[in-house]
C-alpha positions, 0 to 999 in steps of 0.5 A: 500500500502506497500511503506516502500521499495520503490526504486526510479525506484518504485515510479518513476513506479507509477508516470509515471502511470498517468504522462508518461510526468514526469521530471524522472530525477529530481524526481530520482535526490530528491530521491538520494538527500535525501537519502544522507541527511538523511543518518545514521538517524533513525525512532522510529521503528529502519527503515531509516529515509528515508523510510518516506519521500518516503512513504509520496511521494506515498501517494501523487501518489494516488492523481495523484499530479504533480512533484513538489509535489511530489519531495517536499514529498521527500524532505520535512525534508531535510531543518529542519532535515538534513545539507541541506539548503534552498539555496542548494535545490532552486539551485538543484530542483527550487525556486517552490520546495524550497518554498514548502519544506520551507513551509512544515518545517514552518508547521511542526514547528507549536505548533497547540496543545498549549495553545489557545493564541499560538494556535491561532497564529499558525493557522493564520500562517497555513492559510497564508502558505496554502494561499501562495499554497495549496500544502504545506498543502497536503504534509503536511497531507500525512506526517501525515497519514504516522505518524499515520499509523506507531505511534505504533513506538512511546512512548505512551504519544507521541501517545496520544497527536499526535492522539488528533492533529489529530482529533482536526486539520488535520481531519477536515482539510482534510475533508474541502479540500473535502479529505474526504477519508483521513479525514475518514482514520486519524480519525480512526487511532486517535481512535484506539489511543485514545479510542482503547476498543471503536474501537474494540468493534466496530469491533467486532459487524461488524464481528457478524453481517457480521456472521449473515447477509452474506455479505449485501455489495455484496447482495446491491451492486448486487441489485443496479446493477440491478436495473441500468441496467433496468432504461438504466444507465450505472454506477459502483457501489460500497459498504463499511462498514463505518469507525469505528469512523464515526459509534462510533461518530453517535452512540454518536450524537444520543445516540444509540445503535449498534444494534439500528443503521441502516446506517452503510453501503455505496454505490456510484454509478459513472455515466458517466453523469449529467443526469444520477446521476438523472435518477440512483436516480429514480431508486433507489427510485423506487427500496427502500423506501427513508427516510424522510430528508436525501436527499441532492442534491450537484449537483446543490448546490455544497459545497465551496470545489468543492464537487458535489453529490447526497446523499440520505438514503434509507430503504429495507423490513427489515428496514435495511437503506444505504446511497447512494451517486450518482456522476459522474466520474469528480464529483467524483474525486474532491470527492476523492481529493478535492482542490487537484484535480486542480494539478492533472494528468489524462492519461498523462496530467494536469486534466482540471476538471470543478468541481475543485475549484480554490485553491487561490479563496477557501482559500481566502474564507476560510480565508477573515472572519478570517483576521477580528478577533483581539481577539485570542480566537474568531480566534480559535473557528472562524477557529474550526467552520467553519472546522467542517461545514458541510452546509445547503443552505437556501434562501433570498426571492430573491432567492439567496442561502445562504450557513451556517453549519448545526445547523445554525440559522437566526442571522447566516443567517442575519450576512452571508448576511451582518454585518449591517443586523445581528446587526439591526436583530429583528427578522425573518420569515422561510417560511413566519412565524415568528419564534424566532431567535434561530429556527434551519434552514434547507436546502431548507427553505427561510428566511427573515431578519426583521430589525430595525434602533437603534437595536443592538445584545444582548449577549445572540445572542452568546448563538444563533449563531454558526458560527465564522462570527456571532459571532465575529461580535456580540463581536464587536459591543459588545466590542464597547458598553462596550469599553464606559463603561470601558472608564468612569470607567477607568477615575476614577481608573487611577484619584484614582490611580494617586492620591494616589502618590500626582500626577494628571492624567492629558492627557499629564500624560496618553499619556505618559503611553500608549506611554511607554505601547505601546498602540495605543491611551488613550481610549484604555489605560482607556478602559482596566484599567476599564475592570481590563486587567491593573491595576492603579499601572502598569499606574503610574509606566509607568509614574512615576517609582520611585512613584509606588508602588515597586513589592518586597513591599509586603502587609501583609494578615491583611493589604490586603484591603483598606476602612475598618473602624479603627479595623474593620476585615474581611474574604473572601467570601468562595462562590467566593474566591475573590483574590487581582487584581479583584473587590470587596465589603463588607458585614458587619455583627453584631459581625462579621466584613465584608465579602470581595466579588468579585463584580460579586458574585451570594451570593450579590443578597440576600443583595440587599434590605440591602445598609446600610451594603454595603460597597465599597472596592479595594484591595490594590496595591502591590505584595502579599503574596501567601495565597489567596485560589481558587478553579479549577475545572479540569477534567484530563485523568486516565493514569499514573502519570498524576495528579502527572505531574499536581501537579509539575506544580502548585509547579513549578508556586510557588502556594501551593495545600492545598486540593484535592476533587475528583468529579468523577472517570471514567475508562478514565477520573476523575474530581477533586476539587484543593484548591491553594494558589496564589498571585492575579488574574493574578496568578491564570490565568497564572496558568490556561492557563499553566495546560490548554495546558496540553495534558491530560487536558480535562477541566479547570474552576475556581470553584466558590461555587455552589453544588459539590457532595463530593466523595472522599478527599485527604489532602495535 
């Protein structure tokens, strides 16, 4: 649809044509008013401003969204682009329309492609706009299929970074609203951005097998028809080629090739009832050989969006598979709208769908786990986790249905039913046999949960588990067991660290610390100075300030470790690279002094059988100096410049680069090797988390020794 030129009478046509009973005024009213606002201003492309928030408008109208909606399209820049207040639009078109307006501007405001603590942050905030009301979010997706259909207009590393927004957020969003068609259209534009060789390979083996088959559509499509017709059914059919990202993703998944690829094709028959989705199945399995395994029926177990259907892949003479999906009218228009299906407009009047699920009761679904994660990493791959589900549905042996993504095991089985089953979890039987916990469980199976008193989850549970609920349980309880730990610990470092300033760590000393570090108790302050997230010298200068240890002090290289004997040197350990802040040991060595290690060093193992040569170490307190080497591994896009921009950004954290070895080299991609110079720990990690929200960054680890296939080295 062409909607760079729509007229307000235009839009307004394609409003009344499911909404006759439209406020025509008001929804004329907006589009005069934001005309006016965003009058003189340009897109990238040279066209009037304007024109995008009209075409963000009739996106909205092939949804069949209520007037509101609508004139928040309209007007959704206004407030953040423009003179135009919230006051102002509130005065003019209601408190309903200002609210959505603000809420769209909050989303648009959102960093969601920063770095994961921000990142994190930001999503909790997207889910509490949504939670407010979900239309927010549905403008929101319109204005970015609108960016996405015309990003051509923008500079290219723009491109790039919007595209990957796309696919890591606003897909998979659109898709767990039941927008499937949106998912599937933003998907594919994202691809053509970033892989655009791939799609178009793609593109080009459609138009070679259209040459060489016919249309396959049309012959299918005819045949389904027929078949229908015998069986009594009154249905429509209809056939598509799949998007060429759905096929390029599948070709991935099962590392297959084109040719290799049977269903590339779709079909969905609309009935007009119930009975009738069931009586079309028979006929089509009556008609064509069904595959094995690919049969869901979402028509009694329905997925949390509203979604209902009948999916099933079947197989013609030429082993040629389709994939059929069989729904109803009603079905199918939540289908194609999803959670938007509760605001719209069929002949003239607000759409009562049985099928539409209750937006406020969905996103409180959505949401409730979430609201329990304290950690920002655990919220993140929580919220990534569960947009990326596509569900199995299981049984208690009561016969009670479970719903959990596909890939699921029994540990998400036993958390899904209740916290207390997943961490008590022992063990499990799918079917009545006794299956080991990481079994993949699949749809339609009955699972029991075997529990014990005293259990507890293990780490390797996170390893087993896949969905967000599972596993921040499992790092609860596992904080809680470690938390006692880190307190023991702790207790020493800060009676060690008081000590070395001739005072006491005593509790009235402590509580002074964490009130000055705003921290909620004493045993969150110990348990966080055994788990290194502070350090003894932050501790005392909280309390004594003139005592601790001043920053500008810094500790000379040969003075940097504490414990070694009179005359005794050292060097680090090359395998781990320890740096000042983490914890370590020393191994001593006939004639050659002590190599430092940090004490989770894989190399200590071969000493184990040799206390005599252990020795204990801290690194001592104070600002060091910059020449402390560690290695990142970093896996980079190959585009122009990029490695450069990398460079700038270490220079500008005040690190040195010694050494560069490239590990790979692709045409898209290559990973490298980085030697820097820092301080401490904390150095190193600031420097991670600020080269991690780099667009171009696909990968970041800390490279600690282990075999490393040398390429190709750059001296710096």
């Amino acid at each position: 649809m062409q909607t760079a030129d729509f007229s307000a009478d235009a839009l307004l046509d394609l409003v009344r044509a499911y909404n006759p009973k439209t406020n025509a005024p008001l929804i004329r009213a907006a589009y005069e008013f934001g005309a006016e606002m965003h009058k003189g201003q340009k897109r990238h492309s040279g066209e009037p401003y304007f024109t995008h928030p009209v075409a963000v408008a009739a996106i909205l109208t092939e949804q069949q969204l209520d007037d509101a909606t609508i004139i928040t399209a309209l007007l959704h820049d206004t407030i953040e682009d423009t003179k135009a207040s919230f006051t102002e639009v509130e005065k003019q078109f209601g408190r309903e329309v200002a609210e959505l307006v603000d809420g769209v501007t909050k989303l648009t405001n959102l960093q969601l492609n920063s770095t994961e603590t921000k990142q994190a942050e930001n999503f909790r905030k997207l889910f509490m706009a949504m939670s407010k009301d979900l239309r927010v979010i549905l403008v929101k997706l319109a204005d970015r299929l609108h960016n996405m259909r015309t990003i051509k207009a923008m500079r290219q590393e723009k491109q790039g970074k919007k595209a990957r927004e796309t696919m890591d957020i606003y897909a998979p969003l659109a898709g767990r609203m039941g927008m499937q068609w949106m998912r599937e259209e933003l998907e594919d534009l994202a691809f053509k951005v970033l892989n655009p060789e791939g799609r178009a390979s793609i593109m080009r083996r459609f138009i070679t097998l259209q040459r060489e088959s016919g249309d396959v559509i049309q012959r299918i499509t005819t045949d389904m028809r027929h078949e229908l017709e015998r069986a009594g059914v009154e249905a429509e059919v209809f056939g598509r080629a799949k998007k060429p990202y759905s096929i390029w993703r599948k070709m991935q998944e099962k590392e297959l090739s084109f040719s290799r690829l049977s269903d590339i094709y779709g079909f969905r028959i609309i009935t007009r009832s119930e009975e009738d989705c069931y009586q079309s199945l028979g006929a089509i399995h009556q008609r064509w050989r069904a595959v094995p395994g690919r049969f869901k029926d979402y028509i009694s177990q329905p997925k949390s969006n509203g979604y209902r259907s009948i999916h099933t892949t079947v197989s013609g003479r030429d082993g040629k598979r389709v994939e059929v999906q069989i729904r109803t009218r009603q079905m199918h228009d939540v289908a194609e709208s999803g959670v938007a299906a509760h605001w719209s407009y069929r002949d003239g009047v607000r759409a009562q769908n049985p099928f539409a699920v209750d937006p406020a009761k969905w996103i409180s679904q959505l949401t409730e786990q979430f609201d329990a994660e304290e950690d920002h990493e655990d919220f993140l791959e929580a919220v990534k986790l569960e947009m990326y589900a596509d569900q199995v549905f299981c049984f208690t042996p009561k016969g009670d249905v479970v719903k959990l993504p596909r890939g699921a095991t029994p540990i998400d089985f036993a958390y899904a039913i209740h916290t207390r089953i997943g961490n008590a979890c022992v063990g499990a039987k799918v079917d009545g046999m006794r299956v080991p916990l990481w079994t993949r469980v699949k749809n339609g199976q009955s699972i029991e949960i075997i529990s014990a008193e005293g259990q507890t989850p293990q780490v390797t549970w996170l390893d087993i588990a896949t969905t967000g609920k599972a596993k921040s349980a499992i790092r609860r309880s596992l904080r809680a067991v470690d938390k006692a730990r880190f307190v023991k610990l702790g207790q020493e470092l800060a009676r060690s660290a008081f000590a070395q300033v001739g005072r006491k760590a005593t509790d009235k000393a402590l509580r002074t610390a964490c009130k000055n570090m705003r921290l909620e108790s004493v045993e969150d302050l110990l348990a966080q100075l055994g788990s290194s997230e502070l350090t003894g010298r932050e501790v005392v200068q909280a309390v004594y300030a003139d005592l601790a240890p001043r920053k500008s002090d810094q500790i000379s290289a040969q003075e940097a470790v504490v414990g070694l004997e009179p005359g005794q040197s050292f060097d680090r350990g090359t395998c781990c690279h320890p740096l000042p802040g983490e914890r370590i040991v020393g191994i001593t060595f006939k004639g050659k002094g002590v190599t430092v290690h940090a004490i989770d060093c894989d190399k200590l193992s071969a000493y184990e059988d040799q206390p005599e040569r252990w020795i204990d170490l801290r690194w001592h307190d104070g600002t060091h100096p910059a020449v402390y080497d560690a290695v990142i591994d970093l896996t980079l896009s190959n585009g122009t410049g990029n490695l450069g921009r990398i460079c700038t950004l270490i220079g500008e954290a005040s690190a040195n680069i010694s050494d560069l070895e490239f590990i790979e080299r692709k045409p898209d991609f290559y990973r490298l090797l980085i030697y820097v110079s820092f301080r401490d720990v904390a150095h190193l990690h600031g420097l991670m988390m600020t080269l991690e929200a780099d667009s171009d960054v696909a990968q970041i680890r800390r490279h600690r020794g282990g075999d490393v296939v040398k390429r190709e080295r750059v001296s710096i």
